[in-house]
MARVOTOR-456584 format. One record per residue: residue number from 1; residue in one letter; x, y, z of N, C-alpha, C in turn. Coordinates in steps of 0.001 Angstrom, whole numbers, plus 500000, padded with zeros to 6 digits. Layout:
<sites>
+-----+------+--------+--------+--------+--------+--------+--------+--------+--------+--------+
: pos : code :   n_xx :   n_yy :   n_zz :  ca_xx :  ca_yy :  ca_zz :   c_xx :   c_yy :   c_zz :
+-----+------+--------+--------+--------+--------+--------+--------+--------+--------+--------+
: NUM :    A :      X :      Y :      Z :      X :      Y :      Z :      X :      Y :      Z :
...
+-----+------+--------+--------+--------+--------+--------+--------+--------+--------+--------+
</sites>
This chain:
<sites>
+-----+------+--------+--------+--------+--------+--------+--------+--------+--------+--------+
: pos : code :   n_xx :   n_yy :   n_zz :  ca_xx :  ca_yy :  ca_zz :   c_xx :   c_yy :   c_zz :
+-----+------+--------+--------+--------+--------+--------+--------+--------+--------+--------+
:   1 :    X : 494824 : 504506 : 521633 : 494666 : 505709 : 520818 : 493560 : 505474 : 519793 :
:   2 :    X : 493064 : 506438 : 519431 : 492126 : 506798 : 518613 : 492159 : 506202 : 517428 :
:   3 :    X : 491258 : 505807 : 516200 : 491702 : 505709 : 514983 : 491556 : 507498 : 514405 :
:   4 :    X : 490874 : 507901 : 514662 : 491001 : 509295 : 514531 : 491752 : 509912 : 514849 :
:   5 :    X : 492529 : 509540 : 515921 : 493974 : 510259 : 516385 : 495417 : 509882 : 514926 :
:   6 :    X : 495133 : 508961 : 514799 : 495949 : 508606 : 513643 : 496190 : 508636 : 512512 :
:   7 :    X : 494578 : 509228 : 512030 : 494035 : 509719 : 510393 : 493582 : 508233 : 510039 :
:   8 :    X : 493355 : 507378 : 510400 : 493174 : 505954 : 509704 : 491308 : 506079 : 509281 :
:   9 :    X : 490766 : 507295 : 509687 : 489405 : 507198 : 509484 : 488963 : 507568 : 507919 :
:  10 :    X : 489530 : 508132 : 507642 : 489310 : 508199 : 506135 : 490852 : 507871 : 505086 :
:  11 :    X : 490262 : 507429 : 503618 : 491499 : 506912 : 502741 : 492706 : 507485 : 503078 :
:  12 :    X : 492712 : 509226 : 502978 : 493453 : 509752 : 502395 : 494339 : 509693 : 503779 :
:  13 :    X : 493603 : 509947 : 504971 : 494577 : 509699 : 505935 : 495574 : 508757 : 506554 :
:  14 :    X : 495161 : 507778 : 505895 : 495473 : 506136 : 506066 : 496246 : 505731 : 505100 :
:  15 :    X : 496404 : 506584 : 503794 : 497666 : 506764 : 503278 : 498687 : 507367 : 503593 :
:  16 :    X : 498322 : 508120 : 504439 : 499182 : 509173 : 504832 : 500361 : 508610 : 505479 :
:  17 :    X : 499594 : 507479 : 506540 : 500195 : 507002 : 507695 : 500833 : 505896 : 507244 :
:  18 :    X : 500011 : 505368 : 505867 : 500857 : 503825 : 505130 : 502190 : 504577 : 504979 :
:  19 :    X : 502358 : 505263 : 504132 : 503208 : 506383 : 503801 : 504199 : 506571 : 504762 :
:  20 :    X : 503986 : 507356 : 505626 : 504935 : 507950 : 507160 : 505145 : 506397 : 507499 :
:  21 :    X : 504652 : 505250 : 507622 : 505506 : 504423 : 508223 : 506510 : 503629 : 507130 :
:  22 :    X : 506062 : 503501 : 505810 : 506577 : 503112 : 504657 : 508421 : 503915 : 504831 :
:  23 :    X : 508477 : 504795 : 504806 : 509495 : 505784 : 504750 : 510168 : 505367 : 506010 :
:  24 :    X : 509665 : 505309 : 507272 : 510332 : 505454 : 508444 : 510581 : 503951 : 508624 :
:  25 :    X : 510349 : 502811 : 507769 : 511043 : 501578 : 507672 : 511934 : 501875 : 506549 :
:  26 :    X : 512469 : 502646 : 505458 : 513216 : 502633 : 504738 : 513029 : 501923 : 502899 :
:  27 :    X : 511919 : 502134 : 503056 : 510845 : 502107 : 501692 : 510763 : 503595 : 500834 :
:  28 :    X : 511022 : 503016 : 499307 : 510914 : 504331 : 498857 : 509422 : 504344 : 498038 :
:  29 :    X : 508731 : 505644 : 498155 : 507510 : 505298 : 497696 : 506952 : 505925 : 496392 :
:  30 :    X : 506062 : 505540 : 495507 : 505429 : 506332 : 494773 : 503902 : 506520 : 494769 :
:  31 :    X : 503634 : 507117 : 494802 : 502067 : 507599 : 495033 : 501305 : 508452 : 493698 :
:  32 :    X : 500796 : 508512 : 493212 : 500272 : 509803 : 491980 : 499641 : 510934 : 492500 :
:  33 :    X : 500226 : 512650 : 492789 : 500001 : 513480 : 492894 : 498040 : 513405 : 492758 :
:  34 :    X : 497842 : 513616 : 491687 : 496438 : 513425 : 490752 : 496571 : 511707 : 490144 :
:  35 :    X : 495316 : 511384 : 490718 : 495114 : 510173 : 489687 : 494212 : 510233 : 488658 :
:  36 :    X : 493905 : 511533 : 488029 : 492719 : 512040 : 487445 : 493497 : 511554 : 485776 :
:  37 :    X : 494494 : 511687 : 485561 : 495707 : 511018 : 483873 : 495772 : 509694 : 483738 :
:  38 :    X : 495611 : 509334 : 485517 : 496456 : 507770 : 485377 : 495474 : 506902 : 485024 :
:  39 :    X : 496185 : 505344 : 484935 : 494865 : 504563 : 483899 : 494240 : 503997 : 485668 :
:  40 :    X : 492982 : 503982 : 485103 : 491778 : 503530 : 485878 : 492503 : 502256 : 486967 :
:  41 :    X : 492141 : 502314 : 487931 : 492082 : 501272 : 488565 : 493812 : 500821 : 489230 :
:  42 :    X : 494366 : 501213 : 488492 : 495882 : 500987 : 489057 : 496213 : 501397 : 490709 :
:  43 :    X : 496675 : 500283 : 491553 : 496907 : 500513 : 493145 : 497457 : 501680 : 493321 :
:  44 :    X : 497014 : 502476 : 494420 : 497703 : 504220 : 495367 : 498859 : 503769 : 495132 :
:  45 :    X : 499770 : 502932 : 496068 : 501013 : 502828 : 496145 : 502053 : 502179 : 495254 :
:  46 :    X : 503300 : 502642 : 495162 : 504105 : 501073 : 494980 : 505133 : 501466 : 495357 :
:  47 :    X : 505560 : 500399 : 496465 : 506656 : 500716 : 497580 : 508219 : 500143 : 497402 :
:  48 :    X : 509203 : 500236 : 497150 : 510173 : 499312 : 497022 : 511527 : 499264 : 497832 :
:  49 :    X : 511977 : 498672 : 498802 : 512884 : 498876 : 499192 : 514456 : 497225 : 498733 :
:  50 :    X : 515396 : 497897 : 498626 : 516034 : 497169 : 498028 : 516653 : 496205 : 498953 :
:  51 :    X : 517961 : 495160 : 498726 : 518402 : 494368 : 499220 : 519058 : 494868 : 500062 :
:  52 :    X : 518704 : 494050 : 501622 : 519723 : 494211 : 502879 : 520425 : 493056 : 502828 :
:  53 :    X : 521864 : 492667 : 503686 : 522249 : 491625 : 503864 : 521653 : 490357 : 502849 :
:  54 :    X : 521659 : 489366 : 503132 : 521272 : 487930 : 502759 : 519804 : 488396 : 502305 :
:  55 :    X : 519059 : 489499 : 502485 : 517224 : 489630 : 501873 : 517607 : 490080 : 500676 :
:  56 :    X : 516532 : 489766 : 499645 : 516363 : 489683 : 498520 : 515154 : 491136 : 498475 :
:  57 :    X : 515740 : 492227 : 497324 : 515213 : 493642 : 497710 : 513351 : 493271 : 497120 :
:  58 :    X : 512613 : 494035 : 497576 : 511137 : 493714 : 497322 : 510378 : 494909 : 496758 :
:  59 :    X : 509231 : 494318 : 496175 : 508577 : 495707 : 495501 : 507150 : 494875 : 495887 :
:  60 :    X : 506426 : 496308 : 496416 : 505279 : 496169 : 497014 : 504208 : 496999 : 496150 :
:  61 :    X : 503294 : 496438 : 495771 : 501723 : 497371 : 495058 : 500440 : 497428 : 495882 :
:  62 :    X : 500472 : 498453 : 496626 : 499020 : 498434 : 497708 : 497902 : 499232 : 496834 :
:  63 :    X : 496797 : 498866 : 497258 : 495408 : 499892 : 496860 : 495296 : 499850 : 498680 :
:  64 :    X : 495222 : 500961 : 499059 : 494389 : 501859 : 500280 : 492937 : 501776 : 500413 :
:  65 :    X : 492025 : 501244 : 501037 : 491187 : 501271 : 501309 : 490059 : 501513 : 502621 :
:  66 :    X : 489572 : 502938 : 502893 : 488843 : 502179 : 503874 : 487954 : 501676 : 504381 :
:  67 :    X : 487542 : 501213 : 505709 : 487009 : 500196 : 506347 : 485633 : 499678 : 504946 :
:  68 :    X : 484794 : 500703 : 504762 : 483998 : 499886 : 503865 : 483576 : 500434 : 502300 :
:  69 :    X : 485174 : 500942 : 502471 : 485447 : 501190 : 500616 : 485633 : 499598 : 499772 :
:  70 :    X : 484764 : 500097 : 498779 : 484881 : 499045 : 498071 : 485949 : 498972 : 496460 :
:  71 :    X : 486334 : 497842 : 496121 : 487132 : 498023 : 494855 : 486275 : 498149 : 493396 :
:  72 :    X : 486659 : 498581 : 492550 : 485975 : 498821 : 491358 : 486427 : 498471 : 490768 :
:  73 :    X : 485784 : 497645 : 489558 : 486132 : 496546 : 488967 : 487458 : 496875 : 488280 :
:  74 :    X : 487615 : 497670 : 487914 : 489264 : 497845 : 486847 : 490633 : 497713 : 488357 :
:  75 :    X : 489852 : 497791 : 489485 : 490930 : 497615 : 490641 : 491425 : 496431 : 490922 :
:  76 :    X : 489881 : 495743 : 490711 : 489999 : 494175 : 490896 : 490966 : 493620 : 489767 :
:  77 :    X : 490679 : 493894 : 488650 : 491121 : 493753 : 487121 : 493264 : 493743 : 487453 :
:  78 :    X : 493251 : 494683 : 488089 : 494935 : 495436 : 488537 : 495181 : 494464 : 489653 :
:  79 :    X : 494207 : 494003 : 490336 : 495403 : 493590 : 491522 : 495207 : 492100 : 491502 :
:  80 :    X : 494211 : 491569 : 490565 : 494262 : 490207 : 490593 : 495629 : 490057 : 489353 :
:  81 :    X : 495836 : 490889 : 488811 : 497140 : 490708 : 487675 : 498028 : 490663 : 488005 :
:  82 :    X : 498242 : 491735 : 489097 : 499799 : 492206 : 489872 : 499992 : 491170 : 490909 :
:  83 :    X : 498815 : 490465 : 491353 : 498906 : 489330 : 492098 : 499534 : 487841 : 491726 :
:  84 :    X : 499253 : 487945 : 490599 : 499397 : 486445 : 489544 : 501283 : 486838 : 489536 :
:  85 :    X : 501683 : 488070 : 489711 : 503107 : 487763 : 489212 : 504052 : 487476 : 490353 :
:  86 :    X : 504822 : 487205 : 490053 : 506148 : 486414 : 490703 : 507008 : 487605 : 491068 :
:  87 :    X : 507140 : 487441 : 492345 : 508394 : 488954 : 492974 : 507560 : 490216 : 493510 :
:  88 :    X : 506611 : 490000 : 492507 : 505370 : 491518 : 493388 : 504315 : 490848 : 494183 :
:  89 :    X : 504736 : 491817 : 495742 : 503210 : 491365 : 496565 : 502610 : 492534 : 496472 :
:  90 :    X : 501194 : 491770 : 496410 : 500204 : 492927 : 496122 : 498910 : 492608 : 497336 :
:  91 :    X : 498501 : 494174 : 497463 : 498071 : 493898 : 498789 : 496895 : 494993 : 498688 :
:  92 :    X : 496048 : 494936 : 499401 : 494607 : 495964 : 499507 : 494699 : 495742 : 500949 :
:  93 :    X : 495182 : 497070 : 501716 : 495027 : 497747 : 502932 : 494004 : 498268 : 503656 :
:  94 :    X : 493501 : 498229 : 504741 : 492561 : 498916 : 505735 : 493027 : 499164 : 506388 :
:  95 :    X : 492021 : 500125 : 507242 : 492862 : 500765 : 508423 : 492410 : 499073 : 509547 :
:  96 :    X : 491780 : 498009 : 509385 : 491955 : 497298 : 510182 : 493203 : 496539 : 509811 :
:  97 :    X : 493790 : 496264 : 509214 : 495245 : 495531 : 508320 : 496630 : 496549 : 509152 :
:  98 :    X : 496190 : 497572 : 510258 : 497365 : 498116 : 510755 : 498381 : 496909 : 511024 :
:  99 :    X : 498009 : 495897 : 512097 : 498773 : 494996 : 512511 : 499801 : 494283 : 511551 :
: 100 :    X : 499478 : 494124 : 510054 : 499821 : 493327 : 509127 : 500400 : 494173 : 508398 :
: 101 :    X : 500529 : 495436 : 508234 : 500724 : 496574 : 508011 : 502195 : 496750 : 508396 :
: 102 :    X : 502336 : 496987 : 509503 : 503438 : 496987 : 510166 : 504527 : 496293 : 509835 :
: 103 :    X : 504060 : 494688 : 510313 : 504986 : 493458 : 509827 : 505347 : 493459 : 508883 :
: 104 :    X : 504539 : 493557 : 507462 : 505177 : 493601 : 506561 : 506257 : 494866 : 506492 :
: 105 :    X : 505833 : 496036 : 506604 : 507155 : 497314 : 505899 : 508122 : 496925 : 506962 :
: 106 :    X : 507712 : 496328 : 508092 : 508906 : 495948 : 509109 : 510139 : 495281 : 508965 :
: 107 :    X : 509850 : 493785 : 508384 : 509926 : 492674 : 507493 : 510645 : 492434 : 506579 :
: 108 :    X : 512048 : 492462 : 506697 : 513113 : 492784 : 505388 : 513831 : 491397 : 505578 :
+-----+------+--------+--------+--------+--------+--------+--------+--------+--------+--------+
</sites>
């Protein structure tokens, strides 16, 4: 199939689909309507789904990107921070990262 069949060709579609599969693994999500209020640079997503059995519940911070979107520095600034902490994975997505994509919201 297409990457165009899937929306993965541009951001917004490739959130779409982070999104639709985020949910259909049992992730609850937040996204910002408008990011035009919010502070600069802060990741599209943050995903969290709680404890199953013996797993320990997780909270996820993605920035969406695609194929040759680049980050801007207050992004870099956000995800090298959210990276440094303990319990949050933080992650910058492409539509080539489907594979890894998967595994992880899979992955409980």
């Amino acid at each position: 199939m297409r990457r165009a069949a899937w929306g993965l060709e541009t951001e917004k579609g490739f959130l779409a689909a982070v999104v639709a599969l985020a949910k259909v693994q049992g992730w609850r999500c937040f996204h910002p309507y408008l990011s035009v209020h919010s502070t600069p640079g802060f990741p599209d997503l943050v995903l969290a789904k709680g404890p199953h059995g013996s797993a320990r519940g997780r909270l996820l911070v993605v920035e969406c990107k695609s194929e040759r979107g680049k980050l801007t520095p207050p992004q870099v600034e956000w995800i090298s921070l959210l990276q440094a902490i303990e319990g949050i994975e933080c992650y910058v997505w492409r539509p080539s990262s489907w594979p890894e994509i998967e595994r992880i919201l899979g992955h409980h």
